[in-house]
N, C-alpha and C positions, 0 to 999 in steps of 0.2 A: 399160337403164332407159328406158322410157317418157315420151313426150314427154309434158308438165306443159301442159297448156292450159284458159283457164279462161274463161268466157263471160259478159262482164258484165249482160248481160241476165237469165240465169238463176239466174248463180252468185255473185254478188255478197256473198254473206255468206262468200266465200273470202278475196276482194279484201281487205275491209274489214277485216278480221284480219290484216292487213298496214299498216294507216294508223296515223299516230298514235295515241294513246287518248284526245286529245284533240282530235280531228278535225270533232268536231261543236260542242265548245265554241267552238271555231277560226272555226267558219260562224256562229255567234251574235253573237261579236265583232265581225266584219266585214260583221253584219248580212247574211248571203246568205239568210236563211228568213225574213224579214220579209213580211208579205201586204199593206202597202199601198198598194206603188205597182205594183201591178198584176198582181203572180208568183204569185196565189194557189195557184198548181195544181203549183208548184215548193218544198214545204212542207219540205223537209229537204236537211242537206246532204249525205246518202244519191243521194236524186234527183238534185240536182243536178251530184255525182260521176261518177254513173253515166251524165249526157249526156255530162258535159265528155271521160269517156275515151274513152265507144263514139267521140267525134263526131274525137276525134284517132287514139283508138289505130290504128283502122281508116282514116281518111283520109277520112272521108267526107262529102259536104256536110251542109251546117244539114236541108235539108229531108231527106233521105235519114237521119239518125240521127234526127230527132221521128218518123219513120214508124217505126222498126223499133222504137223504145222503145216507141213506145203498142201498136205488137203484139205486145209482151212482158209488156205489163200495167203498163208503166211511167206518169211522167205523160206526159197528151198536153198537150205545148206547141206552139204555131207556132216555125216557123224566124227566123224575128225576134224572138220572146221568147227561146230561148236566145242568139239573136246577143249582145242586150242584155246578157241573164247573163253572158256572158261576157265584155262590158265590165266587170261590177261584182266579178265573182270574180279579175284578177291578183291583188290584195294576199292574198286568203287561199290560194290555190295556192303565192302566194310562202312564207306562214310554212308550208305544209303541205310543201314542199319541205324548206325551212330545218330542220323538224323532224325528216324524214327520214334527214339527213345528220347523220353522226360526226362532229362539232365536237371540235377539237384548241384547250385551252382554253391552250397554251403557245407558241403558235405566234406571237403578234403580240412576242414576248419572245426565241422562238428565231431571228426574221428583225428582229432588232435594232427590236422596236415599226413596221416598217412594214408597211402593211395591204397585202398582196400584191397586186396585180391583174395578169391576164390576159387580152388582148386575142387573139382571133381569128375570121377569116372563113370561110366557105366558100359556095359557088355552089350556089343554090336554085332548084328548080323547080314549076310547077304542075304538078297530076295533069294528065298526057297530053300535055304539051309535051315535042318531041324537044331542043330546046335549051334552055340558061342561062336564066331569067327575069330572076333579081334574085341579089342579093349579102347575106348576111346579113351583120352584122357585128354581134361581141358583145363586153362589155366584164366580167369575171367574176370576182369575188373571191374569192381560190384559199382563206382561212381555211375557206368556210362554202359554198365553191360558187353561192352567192348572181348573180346575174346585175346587177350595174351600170347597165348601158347595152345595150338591144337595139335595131337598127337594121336596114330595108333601104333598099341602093338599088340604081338600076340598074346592071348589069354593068360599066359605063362607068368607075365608083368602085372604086378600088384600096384596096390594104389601108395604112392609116394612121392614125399615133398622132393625127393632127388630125383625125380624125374623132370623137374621145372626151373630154371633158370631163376634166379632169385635178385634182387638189388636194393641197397640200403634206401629207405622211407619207405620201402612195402610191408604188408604186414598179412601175411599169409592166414588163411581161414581157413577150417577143414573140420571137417566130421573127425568122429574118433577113429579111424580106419587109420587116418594120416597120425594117429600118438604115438612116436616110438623115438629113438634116441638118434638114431642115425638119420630119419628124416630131419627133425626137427635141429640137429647139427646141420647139417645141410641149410636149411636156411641160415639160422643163425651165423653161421662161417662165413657169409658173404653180406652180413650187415642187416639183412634184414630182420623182423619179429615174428610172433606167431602169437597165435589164439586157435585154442584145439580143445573138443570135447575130449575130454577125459576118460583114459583107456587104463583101467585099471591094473592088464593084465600085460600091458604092454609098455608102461613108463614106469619104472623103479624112481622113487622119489627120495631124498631125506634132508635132514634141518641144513640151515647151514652151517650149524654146530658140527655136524657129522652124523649125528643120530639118526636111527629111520624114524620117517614118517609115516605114523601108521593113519592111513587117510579117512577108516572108516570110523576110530574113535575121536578123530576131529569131527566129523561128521556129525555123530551125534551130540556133540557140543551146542548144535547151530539152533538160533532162535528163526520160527515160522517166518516166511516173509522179505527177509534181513539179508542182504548180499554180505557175503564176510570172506576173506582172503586169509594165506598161510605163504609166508615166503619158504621155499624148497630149493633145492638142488638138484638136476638129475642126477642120475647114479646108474653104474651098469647092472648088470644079474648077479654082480657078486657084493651090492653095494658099496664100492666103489663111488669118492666121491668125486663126479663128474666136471665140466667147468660151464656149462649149461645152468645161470641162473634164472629163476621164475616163482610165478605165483600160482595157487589156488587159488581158485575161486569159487564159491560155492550157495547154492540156495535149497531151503527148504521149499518141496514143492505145498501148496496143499493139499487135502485129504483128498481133493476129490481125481485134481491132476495125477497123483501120486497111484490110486488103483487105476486109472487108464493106464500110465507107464506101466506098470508089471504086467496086466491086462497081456497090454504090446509085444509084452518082455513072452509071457507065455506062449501066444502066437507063435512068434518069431523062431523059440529056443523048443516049447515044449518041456518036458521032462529035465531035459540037460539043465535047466536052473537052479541054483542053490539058495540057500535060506539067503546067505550074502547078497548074491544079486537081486532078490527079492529086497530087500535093505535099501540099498544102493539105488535102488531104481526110485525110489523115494526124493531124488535130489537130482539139482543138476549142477555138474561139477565141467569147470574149464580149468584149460593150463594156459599158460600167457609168458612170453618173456618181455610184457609190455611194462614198463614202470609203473606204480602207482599214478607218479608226477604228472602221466602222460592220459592214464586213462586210469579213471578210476572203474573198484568190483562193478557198482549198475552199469556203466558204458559197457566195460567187455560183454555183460550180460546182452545189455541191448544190441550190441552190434551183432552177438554169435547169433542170435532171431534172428537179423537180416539175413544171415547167411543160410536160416532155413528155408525163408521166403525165397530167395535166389532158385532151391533146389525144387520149391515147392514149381516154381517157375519153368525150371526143365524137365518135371516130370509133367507137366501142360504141354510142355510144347512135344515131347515126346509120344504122348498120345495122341492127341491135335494132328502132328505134322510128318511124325514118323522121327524126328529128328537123330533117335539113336540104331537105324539102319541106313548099312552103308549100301551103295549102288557097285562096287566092287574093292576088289582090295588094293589098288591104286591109289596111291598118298597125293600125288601131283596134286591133282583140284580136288582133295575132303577138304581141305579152307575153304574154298569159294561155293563148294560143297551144301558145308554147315551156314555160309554165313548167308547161301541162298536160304536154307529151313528157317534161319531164325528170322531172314527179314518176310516170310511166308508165315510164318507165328505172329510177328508184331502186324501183319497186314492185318488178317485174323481180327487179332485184337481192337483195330481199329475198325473194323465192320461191326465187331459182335456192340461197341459202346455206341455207335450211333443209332443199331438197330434197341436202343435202349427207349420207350418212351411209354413206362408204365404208368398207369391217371396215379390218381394224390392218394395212397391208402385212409382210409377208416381210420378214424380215430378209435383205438379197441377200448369197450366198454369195460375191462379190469383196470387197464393203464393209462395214464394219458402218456402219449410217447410228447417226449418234449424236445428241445432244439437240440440239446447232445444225442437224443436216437435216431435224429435224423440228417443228422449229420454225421455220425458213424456209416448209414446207410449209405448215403451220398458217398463218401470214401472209399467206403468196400465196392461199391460201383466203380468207380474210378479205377481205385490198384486192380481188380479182375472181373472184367466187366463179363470175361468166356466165363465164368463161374458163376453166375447169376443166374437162378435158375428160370428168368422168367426168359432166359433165352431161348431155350430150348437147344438141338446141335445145331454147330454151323459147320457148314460143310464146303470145303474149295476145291469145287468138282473140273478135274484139268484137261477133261475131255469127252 
């Protein structure tokens, strides 16, 4: 199959049968084709599109996309008038995203009414620097994909729940990066909850007796399979009993999961690993200040998965789209920015599933695949149709 590549200068009437069908109404509301404070020459939200994705899809400066557009027959704007635009275009990229995306209309009901959110970072660069610049940090609501809170700063700033604005019915998600007492106070302190992969070396825990919890002979307590919890206390370095209630959580991986993790663990760590960690990597442990009442051990489990799926999702678009290089270190439009990559990711997405139309597989002579393998299939098509390999790349050549 044939690489799918499509040329927003030319081919733009491919694109656009890809957007919403209300995508223009969308620019009217949010007033982006308005002529009187100065955009005359920026008349539709066609035009305006078509800078915002050449000027991201491709990575390329302000001045450098108003030139290739006007020699495309596009409008000719100055690189300061679309800077501008692109001040005034987040909120309609935001709903043109929002539109985009498969909204799950059961979701605030199946995660017991809390509005999920999702915190994570990764290290950004400018075009042509060999090193780190800056630090994004995102704050992302897993219903709607919706982005929260966008933020850089410098390398300097680590990853933390006090960096993000927090409010009571949210229930903050985070790798174990985000385990530690003062983050997780931080939320806590302002009403809301948490669910955190478990940081061994960075959450002091004990009973609510007062006694420590020693986590890893709980551990080996646990039967295969079996989600089983531990009520705890935080506590500080000197154990200290802290006012931070919560739970364990924890599962036996199986055997086979269990030497991939270490596997990972070696990769990652090499030599610096202990027997302990070796142990440990055996399981997967969360912390939660969620009630039982609220959500019981399998939920938490099942929703910290989404939260992987979420990341598995940024590390697609990051490659796909670029999305974690920045264009410079000007904060004004990295909102309208990012929300330009992500709705250039979801367009993506929706090209690579139509170009989907593989004949009926063989029925294989070992197995007969039966309605649940083919409807597994069907699925995995669905949630990541760019992953498929009968796609081959797709490519969103911007000039």
């Amino acid at each position: 199959m044939p690489n799918l590549r499509v040329d927003v200068t030319s081919e733009w009437d491919t694109i656009r049968s890809y957007l919403p069908d209300d995508y223009r109404e969308l620019a009217d509301d949010h007033k982006q084709t308005q002529t009187q404070f100065g955009n005359a020459k920026i008349r539709t939200a066609d035009d305006l599109l078509r800078l915002v994705l050449l000027h991201v899809g491709a990575n390329l400066p302000l001045r450098q996309t108003v030139a290739i557009m006007k020699a495309a027959g596009g409008p000719d704007v100055s690189h300061v008038r679309l800077h501008k635009k692109m001040l005034r275009a987040t909120p309609y990229l935001r709903d043109l995203v929002r539109s985009m995306v498969d909204m799950t209309p059961a979701a605030s009901e199946r995660w017991a009414g809390y509005e999920v959110v999702t915190v994570d970072a990764s290290a950004v660069c400018s075009p042509g620097a060999e090193t780190t610049d800056a630090r994004l940090h995102v704050q992302m609501r897993v219903t709607d994909l919706d982005f929260v809170t966008v933020r850089v700063d410098d390398v300097s700033v680590g990853e933390s729940f006090k960096l993000f604005p927090w409010q009571p019915g949210q229930l903050a998600v985070a790798d174990r990066a985000y385990c530690n007492p003062p983050g997780i106070r931080a939320v806590v302190s302002r009403g809301a909850d948490v669910l955190v992969r478990l940081n061994r070396g960075t959450l002091p825990l004990c009973r609510p007796t007062g006694e420590p919890f020693d986590l890893m002979a709980w551990l080996r307590t646990l039967r295969s399979n079996e989600a089983s919890e531990a009520d705890v206390v935080v506590s500080d370095s000197k154990g200290v009993h802290d006012d931070v209630d919560g739970r364990v959580i924890a599962i036996r991986l199986p055997v086979a999961q269990a030497e991939k993790a270490r596997a990972r663990l070696a990769r990652e760590h090499g030599s610096k690993i202990s027997d302990l960690d070796r142990e440990a990597a055996a399981y997967v442990v969360l912390f939660t200040t969620v009630p039982t009442s609220r959500l019981n051990a399998d939920l938490c489990l099942e929703l910290y998965r989404l939260r992987w799926q979420v990341e598995l999702l940024f590390k697609r678009w990051k490659s796909l789209c670029g999305l974690d290089r920045l264009p410079n270190h000007l904060d004004d439009t990295i909102t309208a920015w990012l929300y330009a990559k992500v709705l250039l990711a979801l367009l993506m997405q929706r090209m690579g599933a139509s170009a989907i139309s593989p004949p009926e597989p063989a029925p294989s002579p070992r197995r007969h695949r039966g309605p649940r393998d083919r409807a597994r299939a069907t699925l995995e098509a669905r949630l990541d149709p760019l992953a498929d390999h009968r796609l081959g790349a797709v490519a969103l050549r911007s000039a």
